[in-house]
N, C-alpha and C positions, 0 to 999 in steps of 0.2 A: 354950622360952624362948630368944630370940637375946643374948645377949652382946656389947655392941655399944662399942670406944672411938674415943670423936673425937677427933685431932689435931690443933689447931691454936694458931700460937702467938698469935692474937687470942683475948684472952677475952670481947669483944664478938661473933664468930664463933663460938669455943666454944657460947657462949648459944644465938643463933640456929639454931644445928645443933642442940644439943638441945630446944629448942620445939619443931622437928619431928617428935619421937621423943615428946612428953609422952605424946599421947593414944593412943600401940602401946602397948597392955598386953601384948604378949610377949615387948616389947625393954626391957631393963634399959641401963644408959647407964655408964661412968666416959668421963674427961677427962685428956687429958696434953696440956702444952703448947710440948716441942719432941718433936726427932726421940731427945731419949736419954729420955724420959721414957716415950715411946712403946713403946721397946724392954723396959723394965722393967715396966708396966702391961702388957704384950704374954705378958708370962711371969707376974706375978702376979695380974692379972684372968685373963689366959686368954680373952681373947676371943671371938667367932666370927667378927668383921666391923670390921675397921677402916676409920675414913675417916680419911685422911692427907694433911692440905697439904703440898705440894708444897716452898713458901718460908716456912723457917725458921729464925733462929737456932739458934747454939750447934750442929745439925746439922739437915741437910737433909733431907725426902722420900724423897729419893730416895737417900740413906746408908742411914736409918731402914730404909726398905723391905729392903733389900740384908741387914741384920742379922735384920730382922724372917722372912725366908725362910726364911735358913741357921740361925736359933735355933731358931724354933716357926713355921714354915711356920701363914699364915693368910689367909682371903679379904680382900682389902683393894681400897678402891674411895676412890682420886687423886680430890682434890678440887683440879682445875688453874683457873686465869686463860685466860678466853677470850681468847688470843689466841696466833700463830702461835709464839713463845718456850714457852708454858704447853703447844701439843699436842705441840714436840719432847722436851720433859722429860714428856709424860704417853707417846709411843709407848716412852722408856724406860723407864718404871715398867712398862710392860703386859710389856715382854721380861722386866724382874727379877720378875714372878710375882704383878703384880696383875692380882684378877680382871675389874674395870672401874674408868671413871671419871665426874666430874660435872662441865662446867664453873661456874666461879662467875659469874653474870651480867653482874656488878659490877666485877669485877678481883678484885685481889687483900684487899681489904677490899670484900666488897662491901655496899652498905645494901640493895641486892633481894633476897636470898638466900634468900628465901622463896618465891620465884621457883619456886626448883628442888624444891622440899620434897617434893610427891607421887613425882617422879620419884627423888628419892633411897633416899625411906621404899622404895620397889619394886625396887632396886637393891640397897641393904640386906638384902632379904628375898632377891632371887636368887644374891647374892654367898652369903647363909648357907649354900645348898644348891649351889654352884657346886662345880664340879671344880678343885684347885689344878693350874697347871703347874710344873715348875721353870723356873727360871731360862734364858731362852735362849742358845746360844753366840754368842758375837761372828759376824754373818752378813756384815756386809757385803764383808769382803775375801774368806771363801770366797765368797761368790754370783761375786763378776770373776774368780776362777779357776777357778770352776768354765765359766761363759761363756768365758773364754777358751779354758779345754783343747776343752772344745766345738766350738769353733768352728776352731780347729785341726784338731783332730782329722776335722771335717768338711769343712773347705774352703771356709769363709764368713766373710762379715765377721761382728761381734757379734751386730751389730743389722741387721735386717732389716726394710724398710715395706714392704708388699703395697698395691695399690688393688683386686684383688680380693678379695669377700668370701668366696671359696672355696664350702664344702657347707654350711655349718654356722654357729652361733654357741651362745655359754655363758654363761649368766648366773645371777649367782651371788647371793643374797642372803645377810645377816649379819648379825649385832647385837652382843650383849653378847658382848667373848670372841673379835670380831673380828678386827681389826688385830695380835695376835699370830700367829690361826690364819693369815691374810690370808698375813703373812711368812713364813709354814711351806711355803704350798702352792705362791704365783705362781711366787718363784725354780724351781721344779722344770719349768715348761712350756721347752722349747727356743725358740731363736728363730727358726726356722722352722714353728711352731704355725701351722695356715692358718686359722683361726678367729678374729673376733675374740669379746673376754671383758667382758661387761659387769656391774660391780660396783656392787649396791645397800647400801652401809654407814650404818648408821645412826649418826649424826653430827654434830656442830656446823659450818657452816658455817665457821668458824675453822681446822679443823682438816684438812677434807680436801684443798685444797692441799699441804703438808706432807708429809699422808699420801702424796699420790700421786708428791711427791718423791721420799720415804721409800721407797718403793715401786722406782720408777723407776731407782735406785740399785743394786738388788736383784736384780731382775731380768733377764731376755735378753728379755724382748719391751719394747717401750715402754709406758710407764707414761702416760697422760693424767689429769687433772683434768677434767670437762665442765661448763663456763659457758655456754656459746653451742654454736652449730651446728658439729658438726664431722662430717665424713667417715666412714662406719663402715666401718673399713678391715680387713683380717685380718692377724693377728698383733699386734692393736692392745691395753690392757688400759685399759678405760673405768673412769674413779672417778666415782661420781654425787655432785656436788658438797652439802654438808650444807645444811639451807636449802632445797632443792630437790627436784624428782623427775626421775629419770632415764627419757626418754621415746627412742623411733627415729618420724624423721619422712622426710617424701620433699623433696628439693629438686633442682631437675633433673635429675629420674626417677633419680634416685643417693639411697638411703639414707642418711640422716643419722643421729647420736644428738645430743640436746640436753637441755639443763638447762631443765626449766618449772616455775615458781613451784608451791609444796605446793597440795595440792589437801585442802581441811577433811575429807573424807568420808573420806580414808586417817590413819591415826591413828600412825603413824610415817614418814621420810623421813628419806635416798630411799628413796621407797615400795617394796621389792619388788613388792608385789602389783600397782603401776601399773606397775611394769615389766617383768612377766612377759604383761602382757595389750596392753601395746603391743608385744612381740616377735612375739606371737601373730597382731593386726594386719598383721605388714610381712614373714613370715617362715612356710612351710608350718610345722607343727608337729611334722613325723617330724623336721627341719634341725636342731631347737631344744635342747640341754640344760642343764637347769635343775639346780643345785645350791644345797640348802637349807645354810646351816652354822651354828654356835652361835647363840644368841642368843632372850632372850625373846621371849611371845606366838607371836602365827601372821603375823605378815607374810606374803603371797607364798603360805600354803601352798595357796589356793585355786588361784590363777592357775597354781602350780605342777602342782598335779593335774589340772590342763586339760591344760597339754601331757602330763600320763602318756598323759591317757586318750582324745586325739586322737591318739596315735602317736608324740610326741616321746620323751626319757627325761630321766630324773632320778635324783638322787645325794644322801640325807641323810644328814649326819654321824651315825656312831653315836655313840650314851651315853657309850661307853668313851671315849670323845676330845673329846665338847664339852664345854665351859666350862660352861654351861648348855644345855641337852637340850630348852626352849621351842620354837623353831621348826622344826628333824627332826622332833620328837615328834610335833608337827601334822600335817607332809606325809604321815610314817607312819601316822598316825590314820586319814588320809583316805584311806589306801590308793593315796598319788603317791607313792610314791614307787619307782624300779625297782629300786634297790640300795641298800643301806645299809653305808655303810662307815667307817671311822677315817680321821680327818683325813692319815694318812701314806700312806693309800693312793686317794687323791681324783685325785691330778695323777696318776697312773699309769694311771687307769682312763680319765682324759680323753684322753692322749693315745692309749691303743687304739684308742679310737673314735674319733679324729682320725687315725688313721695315723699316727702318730711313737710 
């Protein structure tokens, strides 16, 4: 039985969130309706699985959250406002130790919100058997010193843009559990990586600008967003924009990566799976590795077991470090995968086999 409370301070939302929940006969349901109610409910329900809006009187989301950690540590899945204000206050809920989120279709009252119903009830169910993280440390001012001393240390500028694609490229698929791990790993590549990194997160269109901001901030290689046709450069770190699939095309006999409308027959995006069989296309497969990391379902685990077993290599987050264990699991199942390891030992491994 899941133990399940919903936060929000609309009791017309309230409602609708729990219609969702009627017909689960495993999830039991209470209700609070700010961020301090949530905190008290949080200790005597005892939850397994909170959903928590974000904008709240009396205290916020992302206060609640923050209490909620450091009290009784629990899976909890941000129920943000589609839009680019709603993904910067959800990439900070994901660092204080939630383990996903939903957006609302609507805004922040929305009348769709049934919209999102299946996708939640399944989010719910993975959040319950999710891995919690703590809370993460303030990164962004370590990441510029750490890039800086780097770069010093070496005799370079920060930032580096290559037009060669070097030996190789990296593409990494993700899902639930993402954009935290996401922050863990990129900061750790130098910026002289000769590879570039192509990232399939599963996503709201809303959200992955932001993201690749967020990102870009963070890191020593360059961060991109992919909309239209761009360059595929090394040292570059490609974000497949939400809404979309992340494809590599040719345009004057130079490789490109570009953003192409969701394709129905792939059941998430940006599709790993469509983007592991277009690398395959434009790129030998010994060149190619592919890294599975958190996240539901099997995206990508097929395409990724192609490149094992033409000669490329591949990397699935272990158990002990993903959010949810869904997509490694798969790649493991099928036997793609060449190494399985903890998300703290991923950028270490890449860059051996990248020479750095």
């Amino acid at each position: 039985m899941i133990k399940l409370l919903i936060v929000d301070d609309s009791a017309l939302m309230r409602r609708q969130l729990a219609t969702m929940f009627e017909s689960e006969r495993d999830i039991t349901l209470c209700q609070a309706r700010n961020g301090r109610e949530a905190i008290e409910e949080n200790k005597r329900f005892q939850p397994d699985v909170i959903t928590l809006d974000i904008n709240m009187p009396e205290m916020d989301g992302l206060t609640a959250l923050s209490h909620i950690m450091l009290e009784r540590p629990t899976a909890v899945v941000m129920v943000s406002s589609l839009s680019e204000k709603g993904a910067l206050a959800t990439f900070e809920a994901l660092n204080l130790g939630a383990v996903d989120y939903i957006a609302k279709p609507g805004g922040t009252i929305s009348l769709s919100i049934r919209e999102i119903g299946r996708d939640l009830v399944q989010k719910v169910r993975a959040a319950a058997g999710a891995r919690l993280k703590p809370a993460a440390p303030v990164a962004r001012g370590l990441a510029q010193r750490l890039r800086d001393e780097r770069a010093r240390a070496v005799g370079i500028s920060p930032r580096v843009s290559r037009a060669s694609v070097g030996d190789g490229i990296v593409i990494i698929g993700v899902s639930t559990g993402g954009p935290r791990t996401l922050e863990d790993i990129l900061p750790l590549f130098p910026s002289d990586f000769p590879w570039p990194i192509l990232v399939a997160q599963h996503m709201p269109a809303a959200f992955t600008k932001p993201f690749a901001e967020r990102l870009d901030a963070i890191c020593a290689l360059n961060v991109q967003e992919v909309t239209s046709f761009l360059p595929l450069e090394a040292g570059t770190i490609y974000i497949g924009k939400g809404g979309a699939d992340l494809v590599l095309g040719m345009r004057a006999s130079k490789r490109t990566v570009l953003a192409r409308p969701e394709k129905r027959e792939f059941l998430w995006h940006p599709s790993v799976e469509l983007m592991g069989r277009s690398v395959l296309e434009h790129f030998e497969p010994a060149r190619v590795v592919g890294v599975m990391l958190t996240g539901m379902g099997y995206d990508g685990a097929d395409a990724f077991t192609e490149v094992k077993r033409r000669g490329g290599r591949t990397i699935a987050e272990s158990k002990e470090s993903a959010v949810v264990f869904g997509m490694p699991s798969e790649l493991i199942d099928r036997g793609g995968a060449s190494v399985v390891l903890p998300a703290d030992k991923i950028a270490a491994q890449l860059n051996a086999w990248a020479g750095r």
